[in-house]
C-alpha positions in Angstrom: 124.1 80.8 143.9 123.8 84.6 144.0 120.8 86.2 142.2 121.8 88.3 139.0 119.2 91.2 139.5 117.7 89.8 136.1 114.9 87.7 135.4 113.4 86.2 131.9 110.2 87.6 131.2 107.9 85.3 129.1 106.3 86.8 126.5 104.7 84.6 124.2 104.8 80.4 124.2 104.1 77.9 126.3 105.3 80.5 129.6 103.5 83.6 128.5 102.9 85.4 131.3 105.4 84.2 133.7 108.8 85.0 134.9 112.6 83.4 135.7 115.2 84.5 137.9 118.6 84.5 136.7 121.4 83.6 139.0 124.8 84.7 138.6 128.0 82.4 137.3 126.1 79.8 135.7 124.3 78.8 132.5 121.1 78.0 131.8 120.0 75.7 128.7 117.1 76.4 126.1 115.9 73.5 123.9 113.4 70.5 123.3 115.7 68.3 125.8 113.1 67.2 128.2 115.8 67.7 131.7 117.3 71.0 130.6 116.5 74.4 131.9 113.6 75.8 130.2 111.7 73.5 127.7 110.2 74.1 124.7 108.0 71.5 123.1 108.2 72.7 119.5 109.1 71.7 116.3 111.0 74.8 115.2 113.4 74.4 118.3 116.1 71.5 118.7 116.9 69.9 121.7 119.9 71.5 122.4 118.9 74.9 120.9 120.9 78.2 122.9 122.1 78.7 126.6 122.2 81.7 128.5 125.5 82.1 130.3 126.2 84.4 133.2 129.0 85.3 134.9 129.7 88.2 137.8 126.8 90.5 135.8 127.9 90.0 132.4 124.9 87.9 130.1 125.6 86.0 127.3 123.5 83.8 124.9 124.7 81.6 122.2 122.8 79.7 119.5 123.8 75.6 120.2 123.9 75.3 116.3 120.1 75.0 116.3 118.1 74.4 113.0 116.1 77.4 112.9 118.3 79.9 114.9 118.6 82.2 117.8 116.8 85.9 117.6 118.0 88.7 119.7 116.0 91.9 118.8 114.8 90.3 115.6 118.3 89.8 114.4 119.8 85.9 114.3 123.1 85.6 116.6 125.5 83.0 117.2 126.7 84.3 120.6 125.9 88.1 121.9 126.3 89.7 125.0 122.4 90.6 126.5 121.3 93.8 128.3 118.4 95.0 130.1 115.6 95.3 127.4 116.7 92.9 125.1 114.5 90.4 123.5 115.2 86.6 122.7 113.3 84.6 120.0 113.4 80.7 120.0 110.4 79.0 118.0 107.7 80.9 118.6 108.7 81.5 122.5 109.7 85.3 123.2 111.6 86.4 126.6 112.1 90.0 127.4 115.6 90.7 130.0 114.2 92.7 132.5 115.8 94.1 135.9 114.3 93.1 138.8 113.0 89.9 141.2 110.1 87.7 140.1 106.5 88.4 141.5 105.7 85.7 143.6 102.1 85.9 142.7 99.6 83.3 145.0 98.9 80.1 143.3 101.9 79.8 141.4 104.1 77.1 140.6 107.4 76.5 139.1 108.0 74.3 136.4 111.2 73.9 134.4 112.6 77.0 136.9 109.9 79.2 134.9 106.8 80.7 136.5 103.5 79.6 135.6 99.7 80.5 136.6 99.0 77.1 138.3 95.4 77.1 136.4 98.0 76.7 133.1 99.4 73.8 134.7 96.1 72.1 135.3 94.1 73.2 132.5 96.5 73.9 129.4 94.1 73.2 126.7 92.0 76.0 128.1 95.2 78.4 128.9 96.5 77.4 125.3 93.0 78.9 124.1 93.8 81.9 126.3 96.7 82.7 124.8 95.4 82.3 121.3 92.8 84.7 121.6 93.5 87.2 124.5 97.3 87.3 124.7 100.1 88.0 122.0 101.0 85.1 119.7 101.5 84.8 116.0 97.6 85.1 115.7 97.0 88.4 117.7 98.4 91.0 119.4 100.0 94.3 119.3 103.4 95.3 118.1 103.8 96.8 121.9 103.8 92.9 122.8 105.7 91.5 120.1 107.3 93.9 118.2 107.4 93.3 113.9 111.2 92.2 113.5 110.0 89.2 116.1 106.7 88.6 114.8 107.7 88.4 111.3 111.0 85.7 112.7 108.1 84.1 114.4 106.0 83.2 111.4 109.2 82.6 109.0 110.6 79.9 111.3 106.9 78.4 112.0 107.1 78.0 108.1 103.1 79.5 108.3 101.0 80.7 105.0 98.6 82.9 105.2 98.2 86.8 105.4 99.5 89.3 108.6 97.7 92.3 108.8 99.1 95.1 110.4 96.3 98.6 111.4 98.5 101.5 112.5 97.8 104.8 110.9 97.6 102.8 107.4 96.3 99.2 106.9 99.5 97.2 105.9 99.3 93.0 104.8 102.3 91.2 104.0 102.0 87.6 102.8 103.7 84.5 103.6 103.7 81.4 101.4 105.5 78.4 104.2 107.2 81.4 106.1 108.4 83.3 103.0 107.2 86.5 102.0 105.8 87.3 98.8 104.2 90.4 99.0 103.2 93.5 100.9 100.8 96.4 100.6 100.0 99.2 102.2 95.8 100.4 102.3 95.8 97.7 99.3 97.7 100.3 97.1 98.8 97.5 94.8 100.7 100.5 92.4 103.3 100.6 95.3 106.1 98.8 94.4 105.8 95.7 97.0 109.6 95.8 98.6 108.7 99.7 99.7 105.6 98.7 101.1 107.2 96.2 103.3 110.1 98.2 104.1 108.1 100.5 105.3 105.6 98.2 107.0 108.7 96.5 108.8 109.7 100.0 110.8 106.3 100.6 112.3 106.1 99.9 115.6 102.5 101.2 117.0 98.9 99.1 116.0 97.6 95.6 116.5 97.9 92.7 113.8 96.1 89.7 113.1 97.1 86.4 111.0 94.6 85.9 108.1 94.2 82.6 106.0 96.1 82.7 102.9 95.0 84.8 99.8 95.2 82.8 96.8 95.8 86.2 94.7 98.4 86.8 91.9 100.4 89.5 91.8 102.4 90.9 89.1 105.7 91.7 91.1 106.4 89.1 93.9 109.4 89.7 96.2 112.1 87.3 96.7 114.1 88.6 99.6 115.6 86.7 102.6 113.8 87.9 106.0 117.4 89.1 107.5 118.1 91.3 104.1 114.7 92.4 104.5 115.1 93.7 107.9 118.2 94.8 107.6 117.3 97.1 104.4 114.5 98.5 106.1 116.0 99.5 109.1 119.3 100.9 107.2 116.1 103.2 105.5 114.5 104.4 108.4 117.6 105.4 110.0 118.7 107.1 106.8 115.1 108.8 106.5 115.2 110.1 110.2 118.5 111.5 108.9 117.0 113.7 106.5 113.8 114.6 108.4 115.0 117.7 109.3 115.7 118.8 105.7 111.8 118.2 104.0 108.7 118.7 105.3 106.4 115.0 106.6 105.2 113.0 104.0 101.5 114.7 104.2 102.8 117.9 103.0 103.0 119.2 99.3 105.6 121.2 97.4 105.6 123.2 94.1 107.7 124.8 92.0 109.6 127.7 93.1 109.0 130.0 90.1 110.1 131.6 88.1 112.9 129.2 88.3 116.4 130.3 88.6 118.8 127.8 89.2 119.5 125.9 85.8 117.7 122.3 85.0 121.0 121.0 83.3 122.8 121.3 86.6 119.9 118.6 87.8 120.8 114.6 87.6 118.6 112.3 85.7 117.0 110.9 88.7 116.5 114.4 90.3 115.0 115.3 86.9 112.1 112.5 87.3 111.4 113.3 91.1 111.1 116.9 89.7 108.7 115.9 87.3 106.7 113.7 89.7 106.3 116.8 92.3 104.9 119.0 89.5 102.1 116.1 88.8 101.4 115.1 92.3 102.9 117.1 94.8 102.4 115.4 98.0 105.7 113.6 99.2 103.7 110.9 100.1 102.3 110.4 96.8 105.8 111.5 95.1 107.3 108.8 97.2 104.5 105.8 95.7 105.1 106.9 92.4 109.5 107.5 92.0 110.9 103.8 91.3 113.5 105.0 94.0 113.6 104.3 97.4 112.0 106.4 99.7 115.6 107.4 100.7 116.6 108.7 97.0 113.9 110.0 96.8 114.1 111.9 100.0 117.7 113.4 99.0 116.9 114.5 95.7 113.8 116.8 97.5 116.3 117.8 99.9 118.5 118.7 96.9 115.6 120.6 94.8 114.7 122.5 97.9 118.3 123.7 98.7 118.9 124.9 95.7 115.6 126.6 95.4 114.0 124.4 92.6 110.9 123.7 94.3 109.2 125.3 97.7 106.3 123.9 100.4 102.9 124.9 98.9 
């Protein structure tokens, strides 16, 4: 068979580190299945689990009706067409598509079709150990490596408890309880409303993370939101809030009235009223933003709105 110009990179699980070419016009099956193409010896994955299918330079994958799904760019599919770039989610196993011919690196073998360090194959406890401390994995790593829609899929289909914390500019934790999220914070600002702090935690995309033991706290506002409508919410927001970027200042800045005030407060809305109120007592967007019981995105278009019409001015 002819070679597709595209190879699996392995990004995290039992491959990390090594690479698969992808020929053209034919399929190639992911599961448990010990004589299928690449093998995945994990709970979270079925035996048949998803197949990649090719065909003259089109790429396919399609979940096989497995358990605990198929993830392309942190989003569960049943059959989507792949492109350079894309990455693939099965258990706790992450594959980047990437152009190009494998690196036939010395003292390599192939196992499954799948490149791996020979030293893996011959000492895996210590090359499991490698990976749990030095390379990305649910445990450690930076969202360059695993980016958060995958990491968070990671740990809900791994049905794992315990605490992820995410340093960027801010410190960010968000708790699972058996891969379920319960609550998220953000520089342990537990006067944020939890569901902002994760949808806002779920769009960064620079820093490093680490998987804590759980925290047996108890908070007064739990959330109790699906992963999908989580990630789908929070990415609906930060394509809303880049949007509107242009029409308020960053979220550091600080506005004040514009006074003497000469449009008329009756022509306001209720809810432009309160953000109103909240600007005159805080000022910061940032800190206007923790405060409103909005979303950051109503909250946004109401400051658009009070600056346009000359309510309210940068201080």
């Amino acid at each position: 068979m002819s070679s597709s110009g595209y190879v699996l990179k392995f990004i995290s699980g039992k491959y990390q580190g090594g690479e698969m070419p992808l020929d053209d016009n034919r399929e190639y099956i992911i599961g448990r299945k010990s004589d299928i193409d690449i093998v995945i010896v994990e709970d979270m994955v079925s035996r048949m689990h998803a197949k990649i299918m090719l065909n003259n330079g089109q790429i396919y994958i399609q979940d096989l009706g497995s358990t605990n799904g198929t993830f392309v760019n942190g989003e569960r599919i049943k059959r989507v067409r792949l492109k350079e770039g894309d990455r693939i989610l099965v258990g706790t196993s992450l594959f980047r598509l990437e152009k190009g011919e494998v690196k036939k690196a010395v003292g390599q073998v192939k196992i499954n079709k799948a490149v791996v360090k020979e030293e893996e194959r011959q000492q895996p406890q210590q090359a499991q150990r490698k990976t749990m401390l030095g390379g990305p994995s649910i445990n450690q790593g930076t969202l360059a490596e695993i980016p958060m829609a995958d990491l968070l899929q990671m740990i809900t289909v791994s049905k794992k408890s315990g605490v992820l914390v995410i340093k960027s500019q801010d410190e960010g934790k968000i708790f699972f309880k058996t891969g379920q999220i319960t609550y998220a914070c953000i520089n342990e600002n537990h006067s944020l409303n939890p569901v902002k702090a994760i949808y806002r935690i779920i769009t960064w995309d620079k820093g490093s993370y680490r998987f804590d033991p759980p925290d047996n706290r108890k908070f007064v506002i739990e959330i109790d939101e699906d992963l999908d409508v989580l990630l789908m919410e929070a990415l609906r927001q930060r394509d809303e809030l880049k949007k509107l970027a242009g029409q308020i200042p960053p979220p550091n800045r600080s506005l004040t009235l514009n006074t003497p005030i000469s449009p008329p407060l009756k022509e306001l809305k209720p809810e432009q009223l309160d953000v109103l109120q909240l600007i005159i007592n805080y000022g910061q967007i940032r800190a206007v933003m923790d405060k409103s019981p909005l979303s950051d995105i109503d909250v946004a278009k109401a400051i658009s709105h009070l600056l346009s019409k000359g309510y309210i001015r940068e201080a």
